[in-house]
C-alpha positions as CSV (number, residue, x, y, z in Angstrom):
1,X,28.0,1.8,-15.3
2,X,26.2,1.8,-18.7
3,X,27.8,-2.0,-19.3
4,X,25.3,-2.3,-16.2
5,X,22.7,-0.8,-17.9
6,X,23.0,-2.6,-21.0
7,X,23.3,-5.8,-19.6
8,X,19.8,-5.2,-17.5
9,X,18.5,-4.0,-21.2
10,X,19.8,-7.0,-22.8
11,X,18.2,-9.4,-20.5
12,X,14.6,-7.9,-20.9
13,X,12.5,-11.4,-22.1
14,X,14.2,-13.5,-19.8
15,X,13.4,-11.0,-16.9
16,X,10.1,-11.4,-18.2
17,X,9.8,-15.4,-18.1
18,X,11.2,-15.3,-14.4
19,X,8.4,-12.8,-13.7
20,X,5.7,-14.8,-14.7
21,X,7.2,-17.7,-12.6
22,X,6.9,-15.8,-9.6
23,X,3.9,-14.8,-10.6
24,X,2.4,-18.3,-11.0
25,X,2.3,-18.7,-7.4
26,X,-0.6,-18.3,-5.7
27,X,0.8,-16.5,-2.8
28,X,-2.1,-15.1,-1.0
29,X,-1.6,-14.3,2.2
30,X,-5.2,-14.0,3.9
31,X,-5.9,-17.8,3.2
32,X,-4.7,-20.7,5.0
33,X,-5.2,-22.9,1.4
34,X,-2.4,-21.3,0.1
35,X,0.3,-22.0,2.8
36,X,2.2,-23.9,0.7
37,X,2.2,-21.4,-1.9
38,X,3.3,-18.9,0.4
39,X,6.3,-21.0,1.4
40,X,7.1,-22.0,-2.6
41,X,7.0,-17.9,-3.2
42,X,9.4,-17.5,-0.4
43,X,11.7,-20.3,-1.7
44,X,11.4,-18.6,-5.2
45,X,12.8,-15.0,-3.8
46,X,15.4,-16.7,-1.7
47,X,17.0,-18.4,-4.6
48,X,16.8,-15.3,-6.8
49,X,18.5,-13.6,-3.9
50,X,21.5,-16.3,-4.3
51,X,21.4,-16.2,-7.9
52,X,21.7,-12.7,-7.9
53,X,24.9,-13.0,-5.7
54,X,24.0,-12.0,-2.6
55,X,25.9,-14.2,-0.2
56,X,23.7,-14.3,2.6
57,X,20.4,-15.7,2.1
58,X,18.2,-16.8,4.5
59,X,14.7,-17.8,5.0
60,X,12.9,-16.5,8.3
61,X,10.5,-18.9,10.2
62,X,7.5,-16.4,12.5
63,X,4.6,-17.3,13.7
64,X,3.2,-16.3,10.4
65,X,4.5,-16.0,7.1
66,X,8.3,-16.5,6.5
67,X,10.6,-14.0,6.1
68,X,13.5,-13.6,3.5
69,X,17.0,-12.5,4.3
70,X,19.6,-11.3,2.1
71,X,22.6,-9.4,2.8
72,X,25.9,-8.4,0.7
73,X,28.2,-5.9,2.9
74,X,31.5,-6.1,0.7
75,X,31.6,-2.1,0.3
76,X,33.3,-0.8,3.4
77,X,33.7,3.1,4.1
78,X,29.8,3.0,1.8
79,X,26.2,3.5,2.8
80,X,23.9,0.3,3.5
81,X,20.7,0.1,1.6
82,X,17.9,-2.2,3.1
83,X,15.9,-3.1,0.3
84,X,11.7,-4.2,0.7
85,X,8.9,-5.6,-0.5
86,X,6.7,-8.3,-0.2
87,X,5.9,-12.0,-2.2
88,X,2.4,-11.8,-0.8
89,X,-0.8,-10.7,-2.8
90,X,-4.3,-10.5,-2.3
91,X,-7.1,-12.7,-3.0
92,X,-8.3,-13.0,-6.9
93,X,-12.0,-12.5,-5.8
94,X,-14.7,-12.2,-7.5
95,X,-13.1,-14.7,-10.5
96,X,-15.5,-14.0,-12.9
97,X,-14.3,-10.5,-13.8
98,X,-10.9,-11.7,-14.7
99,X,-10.0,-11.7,-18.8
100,X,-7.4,-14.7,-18.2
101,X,-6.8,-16.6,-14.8
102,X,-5.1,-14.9,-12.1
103,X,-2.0,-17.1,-11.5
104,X,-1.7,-17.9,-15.4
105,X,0.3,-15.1,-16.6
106,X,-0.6,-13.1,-19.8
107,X,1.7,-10.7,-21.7
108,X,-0.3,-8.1,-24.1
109,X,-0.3,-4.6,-25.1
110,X,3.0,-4.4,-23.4
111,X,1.7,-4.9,-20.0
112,X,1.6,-8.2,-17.7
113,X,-1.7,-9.3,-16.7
114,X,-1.9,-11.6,-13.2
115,X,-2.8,-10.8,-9.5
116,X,0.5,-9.4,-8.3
117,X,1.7,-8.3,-10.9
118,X,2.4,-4.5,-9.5
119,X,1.8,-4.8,-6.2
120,X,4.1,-6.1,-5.2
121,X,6.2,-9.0,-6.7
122,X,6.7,-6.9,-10.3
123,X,8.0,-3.7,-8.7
124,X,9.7,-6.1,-5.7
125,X,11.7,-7.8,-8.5
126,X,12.9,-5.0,-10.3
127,X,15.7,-4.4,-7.2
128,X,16.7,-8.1,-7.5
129,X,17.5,-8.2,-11.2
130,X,19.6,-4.8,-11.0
131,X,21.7,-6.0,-8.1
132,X,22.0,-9.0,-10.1
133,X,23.4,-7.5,-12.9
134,X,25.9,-5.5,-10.8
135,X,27.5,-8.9,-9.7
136,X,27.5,-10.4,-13.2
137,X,29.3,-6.9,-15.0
138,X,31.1,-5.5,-11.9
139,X,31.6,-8.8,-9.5
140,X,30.6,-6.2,-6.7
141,X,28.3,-3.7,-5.8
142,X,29.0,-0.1,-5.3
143,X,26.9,-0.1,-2.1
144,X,26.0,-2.3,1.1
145,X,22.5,-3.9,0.4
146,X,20.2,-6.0,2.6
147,X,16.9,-7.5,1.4
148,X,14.1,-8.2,3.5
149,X,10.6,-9.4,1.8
150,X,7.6,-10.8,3.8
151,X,4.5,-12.5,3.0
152,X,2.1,-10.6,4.9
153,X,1.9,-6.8,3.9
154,X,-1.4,-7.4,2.7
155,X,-2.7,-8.5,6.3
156,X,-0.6,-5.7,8.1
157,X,2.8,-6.8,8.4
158,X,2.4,-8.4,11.6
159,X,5.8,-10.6,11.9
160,X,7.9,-8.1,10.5
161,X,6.8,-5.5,12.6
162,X,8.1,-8.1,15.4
163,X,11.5,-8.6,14.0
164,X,12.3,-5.5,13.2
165,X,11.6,-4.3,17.0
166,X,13.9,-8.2,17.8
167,X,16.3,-7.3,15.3
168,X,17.6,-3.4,14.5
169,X,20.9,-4.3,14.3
170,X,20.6,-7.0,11.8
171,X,18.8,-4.7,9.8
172,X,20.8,-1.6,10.5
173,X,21.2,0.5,7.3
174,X,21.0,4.1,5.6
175,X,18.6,4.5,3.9
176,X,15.1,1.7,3.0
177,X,14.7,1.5,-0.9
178,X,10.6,0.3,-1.6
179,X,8.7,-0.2,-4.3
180,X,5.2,-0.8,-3.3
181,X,3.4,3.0,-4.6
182,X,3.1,4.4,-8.2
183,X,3.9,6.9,-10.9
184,X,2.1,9.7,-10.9
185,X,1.4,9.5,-14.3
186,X,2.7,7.0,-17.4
187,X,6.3,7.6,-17.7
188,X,6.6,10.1,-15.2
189,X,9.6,9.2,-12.6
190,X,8.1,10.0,-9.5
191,X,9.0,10.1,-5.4
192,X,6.5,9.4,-3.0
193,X,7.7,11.5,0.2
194,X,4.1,11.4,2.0
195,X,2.0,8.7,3.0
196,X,-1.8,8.9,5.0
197,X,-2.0,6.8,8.1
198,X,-5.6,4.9,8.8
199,X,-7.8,4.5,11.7
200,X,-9.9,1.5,10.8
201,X,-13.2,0.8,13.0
202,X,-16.2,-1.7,13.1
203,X,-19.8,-0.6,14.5
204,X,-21.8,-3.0,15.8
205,X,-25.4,-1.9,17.0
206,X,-27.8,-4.6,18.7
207,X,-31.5,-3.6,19.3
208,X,-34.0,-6.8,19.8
209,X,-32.7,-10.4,20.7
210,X,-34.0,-11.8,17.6
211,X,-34.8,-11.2,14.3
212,X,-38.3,-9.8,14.5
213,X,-41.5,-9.2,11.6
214,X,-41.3,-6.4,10.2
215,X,-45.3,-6.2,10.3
216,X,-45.6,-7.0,13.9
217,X,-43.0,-5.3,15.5
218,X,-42.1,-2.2,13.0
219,X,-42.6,1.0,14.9
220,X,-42.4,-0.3,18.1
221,X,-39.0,-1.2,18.3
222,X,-35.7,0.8,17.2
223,X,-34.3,-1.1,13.8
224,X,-30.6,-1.3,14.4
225,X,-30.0,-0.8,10.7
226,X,-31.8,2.1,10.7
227,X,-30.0,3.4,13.7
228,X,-26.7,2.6,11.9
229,X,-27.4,4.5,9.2
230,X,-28.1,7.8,11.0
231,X,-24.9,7.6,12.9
232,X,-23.1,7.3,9.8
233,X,-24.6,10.2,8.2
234,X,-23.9,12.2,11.3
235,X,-20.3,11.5,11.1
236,X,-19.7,14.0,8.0
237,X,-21.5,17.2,7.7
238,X,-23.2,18.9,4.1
239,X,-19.9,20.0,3.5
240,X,-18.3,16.6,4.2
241,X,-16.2,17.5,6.8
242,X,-16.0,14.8,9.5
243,X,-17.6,15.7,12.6
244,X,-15.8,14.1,15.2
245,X,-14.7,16.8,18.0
246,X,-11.3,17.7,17.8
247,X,-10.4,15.4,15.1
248,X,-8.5,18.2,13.1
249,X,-6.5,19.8,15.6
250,X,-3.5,17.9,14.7
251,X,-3.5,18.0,11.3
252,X,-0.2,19.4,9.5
253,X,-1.5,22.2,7.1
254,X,0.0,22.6,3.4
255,X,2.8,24.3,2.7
256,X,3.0,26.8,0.0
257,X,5.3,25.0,-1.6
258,X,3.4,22.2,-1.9
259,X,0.5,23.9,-3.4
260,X,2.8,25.1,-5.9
261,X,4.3,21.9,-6.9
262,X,0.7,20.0,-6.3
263,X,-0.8,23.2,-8.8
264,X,2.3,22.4,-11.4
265,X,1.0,18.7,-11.9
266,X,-2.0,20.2,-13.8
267,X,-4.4,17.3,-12.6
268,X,-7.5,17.3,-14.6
269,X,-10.7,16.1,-12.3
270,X,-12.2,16.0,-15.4
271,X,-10.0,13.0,-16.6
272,X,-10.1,11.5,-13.5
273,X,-13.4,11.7,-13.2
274,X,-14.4,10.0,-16.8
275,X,-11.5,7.4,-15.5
276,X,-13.6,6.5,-12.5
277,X,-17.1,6.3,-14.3
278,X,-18.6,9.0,-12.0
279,X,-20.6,12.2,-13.2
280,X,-18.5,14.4,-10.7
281,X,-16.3,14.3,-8.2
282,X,-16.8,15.3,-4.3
283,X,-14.9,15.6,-1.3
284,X,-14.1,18.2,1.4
285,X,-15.2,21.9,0.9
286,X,-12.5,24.0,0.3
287,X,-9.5,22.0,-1.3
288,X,-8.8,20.2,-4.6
289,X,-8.6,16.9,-5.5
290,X,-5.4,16.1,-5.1
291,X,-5.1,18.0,-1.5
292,X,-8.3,16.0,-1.0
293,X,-6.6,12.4,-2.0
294,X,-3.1,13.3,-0.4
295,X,-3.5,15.8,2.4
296,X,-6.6,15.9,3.9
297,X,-7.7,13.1,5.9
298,X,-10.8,11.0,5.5
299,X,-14.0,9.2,6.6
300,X,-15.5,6.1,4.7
301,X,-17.8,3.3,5.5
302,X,-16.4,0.4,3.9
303,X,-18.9,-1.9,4.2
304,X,-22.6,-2.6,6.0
305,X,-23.7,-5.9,7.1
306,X,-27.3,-6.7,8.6
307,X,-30.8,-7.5,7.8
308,X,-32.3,-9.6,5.0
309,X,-29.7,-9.1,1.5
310,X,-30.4,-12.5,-0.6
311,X,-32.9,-12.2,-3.5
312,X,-36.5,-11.4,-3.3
313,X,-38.3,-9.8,-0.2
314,X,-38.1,-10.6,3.6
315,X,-39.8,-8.3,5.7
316,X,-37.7,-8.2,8.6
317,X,-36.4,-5.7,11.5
318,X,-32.6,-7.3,12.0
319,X,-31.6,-8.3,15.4
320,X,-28.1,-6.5,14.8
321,X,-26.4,-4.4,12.1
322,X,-22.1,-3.6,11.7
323,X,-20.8,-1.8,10.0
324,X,-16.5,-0.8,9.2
325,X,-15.4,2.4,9.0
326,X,-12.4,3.5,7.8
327,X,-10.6,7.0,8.4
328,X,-7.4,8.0,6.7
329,X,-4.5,10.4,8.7
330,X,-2.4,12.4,8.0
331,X,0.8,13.9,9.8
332,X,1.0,14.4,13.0
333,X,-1.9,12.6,13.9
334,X,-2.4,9.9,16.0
335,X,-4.6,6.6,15.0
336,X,-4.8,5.4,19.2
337,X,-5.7,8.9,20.0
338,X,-8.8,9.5,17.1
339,X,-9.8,5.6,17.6
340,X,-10.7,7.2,21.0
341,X,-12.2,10.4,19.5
342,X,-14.2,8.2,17.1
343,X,-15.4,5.9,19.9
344,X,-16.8,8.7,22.5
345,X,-18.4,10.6,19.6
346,X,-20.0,7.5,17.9
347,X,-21.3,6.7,21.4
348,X,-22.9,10.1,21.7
349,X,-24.6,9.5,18.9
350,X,-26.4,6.2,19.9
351,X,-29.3,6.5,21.4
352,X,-30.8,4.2,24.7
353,X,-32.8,2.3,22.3
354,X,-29.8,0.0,21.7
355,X,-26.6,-1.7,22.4
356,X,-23.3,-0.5,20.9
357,X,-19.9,-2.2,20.5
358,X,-17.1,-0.5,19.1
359,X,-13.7,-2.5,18.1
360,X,-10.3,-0.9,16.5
361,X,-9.6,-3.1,13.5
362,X,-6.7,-1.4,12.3
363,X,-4.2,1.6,12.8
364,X,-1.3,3.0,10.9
365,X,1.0,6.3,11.4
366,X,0.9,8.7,8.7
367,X,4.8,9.7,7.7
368,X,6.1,12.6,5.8
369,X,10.0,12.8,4.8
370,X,12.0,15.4,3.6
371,X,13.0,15.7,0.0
372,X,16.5,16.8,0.1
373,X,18.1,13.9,2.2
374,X,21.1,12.4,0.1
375,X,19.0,9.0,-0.2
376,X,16.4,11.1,-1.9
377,X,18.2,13.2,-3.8
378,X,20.0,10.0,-5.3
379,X,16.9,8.4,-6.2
380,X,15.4,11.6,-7.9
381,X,18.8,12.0,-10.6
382,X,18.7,7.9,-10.9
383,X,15.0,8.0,-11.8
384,X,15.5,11.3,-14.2
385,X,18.3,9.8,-15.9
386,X,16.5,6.2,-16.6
387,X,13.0,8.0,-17.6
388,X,14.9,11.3,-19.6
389,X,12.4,13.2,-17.3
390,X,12.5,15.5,-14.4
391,X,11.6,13.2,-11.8
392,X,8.4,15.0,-10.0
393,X,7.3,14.8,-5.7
394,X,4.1,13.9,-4.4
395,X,2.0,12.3,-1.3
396,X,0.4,9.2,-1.5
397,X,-3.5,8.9,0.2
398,X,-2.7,5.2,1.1
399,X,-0.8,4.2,3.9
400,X,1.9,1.4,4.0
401,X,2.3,1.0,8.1
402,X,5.7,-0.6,7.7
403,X,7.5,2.2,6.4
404,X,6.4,4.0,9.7
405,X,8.2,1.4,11.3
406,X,11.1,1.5,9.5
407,X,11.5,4.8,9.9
408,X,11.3,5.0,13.9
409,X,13.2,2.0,14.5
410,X,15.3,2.4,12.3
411,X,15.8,5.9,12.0
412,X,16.4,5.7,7.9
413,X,14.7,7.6,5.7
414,X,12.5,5.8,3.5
415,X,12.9,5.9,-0.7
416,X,9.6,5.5,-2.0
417,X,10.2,4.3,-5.5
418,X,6.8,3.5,-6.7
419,X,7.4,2.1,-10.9
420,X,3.7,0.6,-10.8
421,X,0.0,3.0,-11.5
422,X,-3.0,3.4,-9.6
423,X,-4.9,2.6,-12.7
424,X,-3.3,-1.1,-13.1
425,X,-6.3,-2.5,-10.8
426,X,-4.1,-3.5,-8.0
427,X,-6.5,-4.8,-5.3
428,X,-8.8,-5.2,-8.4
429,X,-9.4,-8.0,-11.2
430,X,-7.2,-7.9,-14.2
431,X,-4.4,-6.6,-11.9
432,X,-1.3,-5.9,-14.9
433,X,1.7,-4.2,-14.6
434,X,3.5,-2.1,-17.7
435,X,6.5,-3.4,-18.5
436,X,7.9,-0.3,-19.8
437,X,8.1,0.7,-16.0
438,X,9.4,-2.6,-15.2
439,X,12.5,-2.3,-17.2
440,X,12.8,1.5,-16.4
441,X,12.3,0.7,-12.9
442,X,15.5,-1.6,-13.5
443,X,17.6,1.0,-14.7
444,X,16.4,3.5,-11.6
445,X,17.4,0.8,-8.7
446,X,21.0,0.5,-10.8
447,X,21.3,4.3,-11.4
448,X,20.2,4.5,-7.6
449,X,22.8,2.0,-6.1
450,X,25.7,3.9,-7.9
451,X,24.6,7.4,-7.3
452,X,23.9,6.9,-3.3
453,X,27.7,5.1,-3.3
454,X,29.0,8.7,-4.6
């Protein structure tokens, strides 16, 4: 095993330069420009998948993005690990804020700066490279191990969720190894074993047929961004706690355990805080921050659209006003039964005045697994013996709706084996990605593969 490790140490720059290929790629999934890019990043992980000595490699044509395959099941009697990510990252927008271009590549202060960088192809990679090195030292694995990366995680994992329903068998395995969350902290080996589900909603709110002066017809009319607004406000009260009848009764409480472990972190809100840029932080009444950004489930408005918003003045009532909503879960409840919740109270809440339309965007299960399956357990002494750290638990507040999948159809747990941070602007210009974690993230998947075969 430690010739394993030390070939994965030995082989740091040039996992580096094969990074910043992959990287290159524009991949982005939400725009029909870069198909071809999303087929070249798909080509690029199915030939690192054969390089790495898997030998079956395939790529997966949907009605979206493809698919990649990649199966090696030469350990009979041993667990099967299905391995996933994604190749797929999200637009670069806005362009300007970026130090260096997005699909150019930068290595400084030990970190590599491009879009995708952690999320997802960096931490993605890091399962490649150590079954690679498996092959090259051992000629085998100590484990089964399947791969499956898409290209569409970042617009809700549409084709996958198709094949896995099409194809359980195929995919059949133990346990489902993922990097796509982070550390809790720098250097801290960390589990993710909680995930917040979402219930994403647009408002759209009609009043008069046109556009209308502002002068002329103000006070006379109801101003459908103005009605907007006070339905949002009235979905949280003063002690922002959403209002939405019934929409706690299934919520899981905290175990005491929990609290204990979530206590033991010692978060500081006043670091967080200063790291956000905000005098103070708020939330729910009643619970910390980290209950607040784990536990507890949520209400935002994500965005408003209506009315006059270019430069200078236009006095004008808008014909029509939307605006999206977004509300995070957590277990057990249910996204199809609060988009229904959401959709009689908002309703209530309109008055005669106008016209109201109310679409479900999105929805996503929340998930919560236990922390002493064998799949777990392996993953917290692999991640303790690659960091020299006791590898710590926690829930994450954003939701990755595959794993829910995976899970049910499956029925595997789920490894959540987040190397990336929160604060590497995933999502974000200047996305980057430490590669401290990348190479420690290496040596976890290694430890991982030969603890679970144990």
């Amino acid at each position: 095993m430690e010739e394993v490790i030390g070939y994965l140490q030995n082989n740091q720059e040039k996992y580096v330069e094969e990074l910043k290929e992959f990287l290159s790629i524009p991949s982005i999934s939400t725009s029909k420009e870069n198909k071809n890019d999303i087929n070249n990043a798909a080509s690029f992980v199915e030939r690192k998948l054969k390089e790495a000595g898997m030998n079956r490699v395939e790529i997966i044509q949907t009605e979206g993005h493809p698919l990649v395959y990649g199966e090696w099941l030469g350990a009979p009697g041993k667990p099967t690990v299905l391995i996933y990510g994604h190749y797929d990252v999200q637009p670069v927008d806005p362009i300007n804020l970026w130090s260096n271009p997005p699909f150019e590549p930068v290595v400084k202060n030990g970190k590599i700066w491009a879009r995708g960088a952690t999320d997802d192809k960096g931490q993605m990679f890091v399962h490649i490279k150590s079954v690679e090195a498996f092959f090259k030292i051992m000629g085998s694995l100590p484990v089964n191990v399947k791969f499956i990366i898409e290209g569409e995680e970042e617009i809700g994992s549409e084709s996958l969720e198709k094949f896995i329903s099409q194809n359980q068998s195929m995919l059949k395995c133990d346990a489902v190894l993922i990097s796509d969350t982070a550390l809790y902290d720098k250097g801290i080996p960390t589990l993710t074993y909680g995930l917040r589900g979402l219930c994403y909603m647009e408002i759209e709110v009609t009043g008069p047929k046109r556009d209308l002066h502002s002068g002329s017809f103000g006070g006379a009319v109801a101003n459908p961004a103005n009605v907007l607004a006070k339905i949002i406000s009235k979905l949280q009260d003063k002690n922002n706690k959403i209002t939405i009848p019934h929409f706690y009764e299934d919520v899981v409480k905290l175990t005491k355990k929990e609290k204990e472990d979530f206590k033991a972190l010692k978060f500081s809100e006043r670091g967080f805080a200063k790291e956000l840029g905000v005098a103070e932080l708020q939330g729910e009444k009643g619970y910390t921050t980290l209950e607040r950004i784990w536990v507890r489930p949520t209400l935002d408005c994500n965005g408003i659209i209506g009315g006059f918003t270019g430069e200078g003045a236009k006095t004008v009532i808008p014909s029509k006003a939307t605006a999206k909503i977004s509300m995070r879960l957590v277990p057990n409840q249910d996204p199809q039964k609060i988009t229904k919740q959401f959709e009689k109270y908002v309703k209530s809440l309109a008055p005669a005045s106008v016209k109201l339309k109310i679409k479900a965007i999105h929805g996503a299960y929340p998930v919560l697994f236990p922390q002493d399956n064998p799949a777990t357990l392996s993953a917290a002494a692999a991640m303790q013996k690659a960091f020299g750290k006791k590898t710590i638990f926690m829930r994450e507040g954003g939701s990755i709706p595959i794993v829910t999948t995976f899970s049910k159809k499956l029925k595997a747990p789920c490894v959540l084996m987040g190397i990336g941070l929160n604060s590497e602007n995933l999502h974000s210009p200047n996305e980057h990605f430490d590669l401290n974690h990348f190479k420690l993230g290496m040596l976890s998947s290694a430890y991982f593969l030969n603890n679970y075969s144990l």
